[in-house]
N, C-alpha and C positions, 0 to 999 in steps of 0.2 A: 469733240465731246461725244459725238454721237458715236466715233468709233473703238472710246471706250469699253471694255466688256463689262459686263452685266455682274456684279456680285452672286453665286449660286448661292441659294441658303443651303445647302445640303451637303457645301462643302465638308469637308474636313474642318473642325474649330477643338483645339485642345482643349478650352476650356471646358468644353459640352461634355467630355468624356470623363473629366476630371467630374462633375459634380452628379453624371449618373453614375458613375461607384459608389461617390457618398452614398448617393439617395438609396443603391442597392445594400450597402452595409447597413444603413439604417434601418431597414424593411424589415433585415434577416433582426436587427437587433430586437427591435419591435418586438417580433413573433414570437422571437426566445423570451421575451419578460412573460409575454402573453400565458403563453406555453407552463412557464415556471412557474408562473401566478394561478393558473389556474392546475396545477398539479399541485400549488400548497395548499388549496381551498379544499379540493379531494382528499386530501391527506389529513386533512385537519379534519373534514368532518368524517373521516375513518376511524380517524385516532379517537374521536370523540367516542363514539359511536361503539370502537371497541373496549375504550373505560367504560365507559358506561355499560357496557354488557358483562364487563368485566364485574363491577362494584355489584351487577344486578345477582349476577351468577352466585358472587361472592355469600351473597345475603341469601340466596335461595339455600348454599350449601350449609350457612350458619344457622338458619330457620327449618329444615330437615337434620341437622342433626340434634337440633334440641329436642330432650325426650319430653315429654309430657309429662303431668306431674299423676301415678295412676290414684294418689290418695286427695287430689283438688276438688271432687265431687260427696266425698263419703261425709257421712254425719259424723258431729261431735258429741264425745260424751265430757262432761264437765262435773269434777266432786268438788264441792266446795268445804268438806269434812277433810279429803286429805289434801286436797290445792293442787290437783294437776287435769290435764284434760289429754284425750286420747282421740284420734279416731278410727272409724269403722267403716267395712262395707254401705254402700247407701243399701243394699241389698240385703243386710243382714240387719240383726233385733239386737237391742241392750237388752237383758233381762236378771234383774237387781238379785240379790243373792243374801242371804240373810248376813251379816255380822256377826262372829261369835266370838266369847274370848274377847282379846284388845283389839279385833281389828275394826280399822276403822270404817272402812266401805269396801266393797265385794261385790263384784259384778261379771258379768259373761258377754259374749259375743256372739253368736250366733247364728247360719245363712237363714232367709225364710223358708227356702224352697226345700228345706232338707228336715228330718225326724231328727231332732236333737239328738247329737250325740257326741261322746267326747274329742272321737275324734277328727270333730269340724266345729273344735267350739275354743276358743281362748277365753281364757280367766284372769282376772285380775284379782288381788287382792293385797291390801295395805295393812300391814299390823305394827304394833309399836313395836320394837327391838327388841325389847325383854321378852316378847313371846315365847320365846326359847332361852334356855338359861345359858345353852352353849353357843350364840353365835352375838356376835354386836355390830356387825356392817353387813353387805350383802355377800360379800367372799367368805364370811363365814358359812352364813345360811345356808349358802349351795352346798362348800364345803359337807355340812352336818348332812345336808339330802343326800350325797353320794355316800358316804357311813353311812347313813341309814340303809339305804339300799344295798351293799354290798353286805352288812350285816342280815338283811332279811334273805341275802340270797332269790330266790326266785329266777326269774328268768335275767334278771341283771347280766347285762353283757360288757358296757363300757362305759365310760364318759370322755367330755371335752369341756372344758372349763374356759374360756378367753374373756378379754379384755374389750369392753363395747366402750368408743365414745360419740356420743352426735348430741345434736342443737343443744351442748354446753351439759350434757348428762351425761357421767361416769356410770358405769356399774359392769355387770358380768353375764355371759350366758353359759350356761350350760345344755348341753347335746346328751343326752341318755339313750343308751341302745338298750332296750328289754327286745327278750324271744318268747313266745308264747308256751304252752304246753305243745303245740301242734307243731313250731319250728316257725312261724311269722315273726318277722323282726317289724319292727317298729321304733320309730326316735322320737321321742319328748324333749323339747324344748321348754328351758327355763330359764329367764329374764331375769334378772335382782339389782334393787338399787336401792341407796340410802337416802334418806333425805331427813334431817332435821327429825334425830331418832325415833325414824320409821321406817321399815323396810317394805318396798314396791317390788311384789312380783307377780310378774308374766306370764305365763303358762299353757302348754298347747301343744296339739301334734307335729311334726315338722310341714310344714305347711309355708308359701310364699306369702298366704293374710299374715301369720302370726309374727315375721320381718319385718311387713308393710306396717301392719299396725302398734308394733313397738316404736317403729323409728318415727312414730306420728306423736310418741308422749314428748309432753313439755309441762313445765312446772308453770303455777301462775301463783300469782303474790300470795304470798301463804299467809297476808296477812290480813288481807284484802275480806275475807269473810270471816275472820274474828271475831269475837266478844270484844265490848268497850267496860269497861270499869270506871265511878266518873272519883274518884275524891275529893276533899276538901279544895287543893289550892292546886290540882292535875288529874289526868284521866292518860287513860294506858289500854290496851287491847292484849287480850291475851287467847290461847289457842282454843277453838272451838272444842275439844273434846277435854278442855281442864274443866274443876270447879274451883270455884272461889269462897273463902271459908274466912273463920275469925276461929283464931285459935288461943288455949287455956290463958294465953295474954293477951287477950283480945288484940294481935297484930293482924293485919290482912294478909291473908296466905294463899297462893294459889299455887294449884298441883293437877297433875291429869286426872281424869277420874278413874283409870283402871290400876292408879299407881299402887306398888306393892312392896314390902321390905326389901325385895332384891335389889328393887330397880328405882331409890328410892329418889324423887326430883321434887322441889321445892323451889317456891321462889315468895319470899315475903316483903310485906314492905315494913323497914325499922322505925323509922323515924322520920317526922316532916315538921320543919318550920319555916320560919321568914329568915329570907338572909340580911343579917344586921348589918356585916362589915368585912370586908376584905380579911380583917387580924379574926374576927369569930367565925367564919368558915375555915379557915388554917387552922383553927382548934380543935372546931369538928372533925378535921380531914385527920389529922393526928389520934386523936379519940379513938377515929374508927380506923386505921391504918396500920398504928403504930409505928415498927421500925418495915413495916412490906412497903415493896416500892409499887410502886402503884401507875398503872397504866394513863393516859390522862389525853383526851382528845374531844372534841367538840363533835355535836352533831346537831343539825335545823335550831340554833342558836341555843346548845342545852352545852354547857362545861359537865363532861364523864369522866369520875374517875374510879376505876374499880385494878380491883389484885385478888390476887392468889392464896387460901389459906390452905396450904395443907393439911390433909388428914386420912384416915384410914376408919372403914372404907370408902370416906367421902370426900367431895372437895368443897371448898366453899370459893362465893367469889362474892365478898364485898364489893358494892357498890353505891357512890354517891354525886349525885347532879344535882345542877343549878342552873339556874336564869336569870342569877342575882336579883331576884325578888325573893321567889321559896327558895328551898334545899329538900331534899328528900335521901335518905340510906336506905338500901334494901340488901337483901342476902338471895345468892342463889349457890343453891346444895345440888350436887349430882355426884353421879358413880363414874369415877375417874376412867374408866372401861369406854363410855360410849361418851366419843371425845364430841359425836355430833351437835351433844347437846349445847356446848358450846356458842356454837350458830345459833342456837336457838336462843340462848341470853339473850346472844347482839340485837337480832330481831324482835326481843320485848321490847328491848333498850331503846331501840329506833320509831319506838309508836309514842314513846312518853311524851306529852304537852302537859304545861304549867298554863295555870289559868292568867 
């Protein structure tokens, strides 16, 4: 036994080699996860990192190009006579202007820093339609200023006449070129628009305020600073610059106060009772209708029904509402020319409440 040899541990042993491979494939696999893992960490918060500078950038270039608004500081002016509001330079003065004739209000613009003068001054001014016998929307008005002009001659050189529309307001400008005696040219700009037959015009040297400050008008409820009228068994509102009257048959009658045979507008009220019954309002409706057909739609729980009477030179429009408690008929008269007025029914129509 003892001459046995000795086992060497260092022999050669297949197995030993066989499992340092594993062990060495396993090492390398290891390092590769390691490796991979931590190059998706990198990558991730890169990617993050560059969304994110991405969405920052994005927003800086959306918030640099938004322009500023240059009319978000300047004062307002607000006429509750004609129902619109405008604004101005904060740097510049309103200074009231007298009314003459049908208009209704007239006002100026004006910088502080400057000696009045016309041209660094916009005007406004509102007059009823019929002011002039030849024009009845604002395309005429212009229309008639550029014949006048070119009729008085002068330094008149040109015009431009276009189409404006912003914040839901139709109308038109015109560009005037006058030349002086000495050979200075000069362009007048002129704004016109209609509204509920009245015509709003602009006015001013060509100037970037007098743009700014057109494109700053907007309407506000025209009904909103009204007169109230109360009746018997309702109450109505009607335009600040009408009067309200009793006429040779003691009806109630309301009409503008400047109104005139040309431009002749009425609005009265006919008749008012209690509604009996389904079949006695169908009577009434007949009475006052006859064989005209007749328009017929509800409004803030009032049954309207009105038409059309032809005539020459005026039109009429019957009308009769109910709350099936009263009834009431009323008549409105205007001059088939200024279809504005029209509008301006609806919106009597629309203030009426029954007690």
């Amino acid at each position: 036994m003892l001459n046995q040899p000795v086992p060497n541990p260092l022999a050669k042993n297949p197995n030993f080699y066989t499992h340092k491979v594993f062990a060495s494939i396993g090492l390398v696999l290891i390092g590769a996860v390691a490796i991979l893992f931590g190059a998706a960490i990198i990558f991730r918060v890169n990617l993050t990192d560059l969304l994110g500078n991405t969405a920052t950038n994005e927003n800086k270039v959306a918030t640099s190009s938004a322009k500023p608004n240059p009319t978000a500081n300047w004062k307002t002016y607000t006429s509750q006579t004609a129902n619109f509001s405008i604004k101005y330079p904060s740097d510049w003065a309103s200074v009231p202007r007298v009314a003459v004739d049908s208009s209704l209000d007239a006002v100026s613009f004006e910088p502080l820093h400057e000696k009045p003068h016309f041209s660094s001054q916009v005007h406004i001014r509102v007059d009823q339609n019929d002011f002039y016998s030849n024009y009845t929307d604002a395309k005429s008005f212009l229309n008639s200023m550029v014949a006048f002009d070119k009729k008085a001659g002068g330094g008149f050189v040109s015009t431009d006449i276009k189409e404006v529309n912003f914040n839901s307001i139709h109308g038109y400008r015109l560009s005037e070129t006058n030349k002086d005696n000495e050979g200075v040219v000069s362009n007048t700009i002129w704004y016109a628009f209609d509204k509920n037959s009245h015509i709003y015009t602009i006015t001013g040297q060509e100037t970037k305020e007098i743009d700014q400050i057109t494109a700053s008008l907007a309407w506000i409820d025209s009904t909103k600073f009204w007169k109230t009228y109360f009746g018997v068994n309702y109450r109505m509102k009607y335009p600040t610059d009408w009067i309200m009257s009793l006429d040779q048959n003691s009806l109630i009658n309301f009409t503008p106060k400047n109104s005139n045979s040309e431009d002749y507008l009425n609005f009265y009220i006919a008749k008012t009772g209690e509604y009996e019954s389904d079949q006695n309002f169908k009577k009434v409706s007949s009475q006052l209708f006859g064989n005209l057909i007749a328009e017929s739609y509800s409004l803030n729980g009032i049954l309207i029904k009105k038409a059309v009477v032809q005539g020459e030179p005026d039109k009429f429009y019957s009308v009769l509402m109910t709350n099936k408690k009263h009834y009431l008929s009323a008549v409105f008269i205007y001059r088939p020319a200024l279809t504005t007025k029209v509008d301006l029914l609806n919106e009597i129509l629309s203030t009426f409440k029954f007690n």
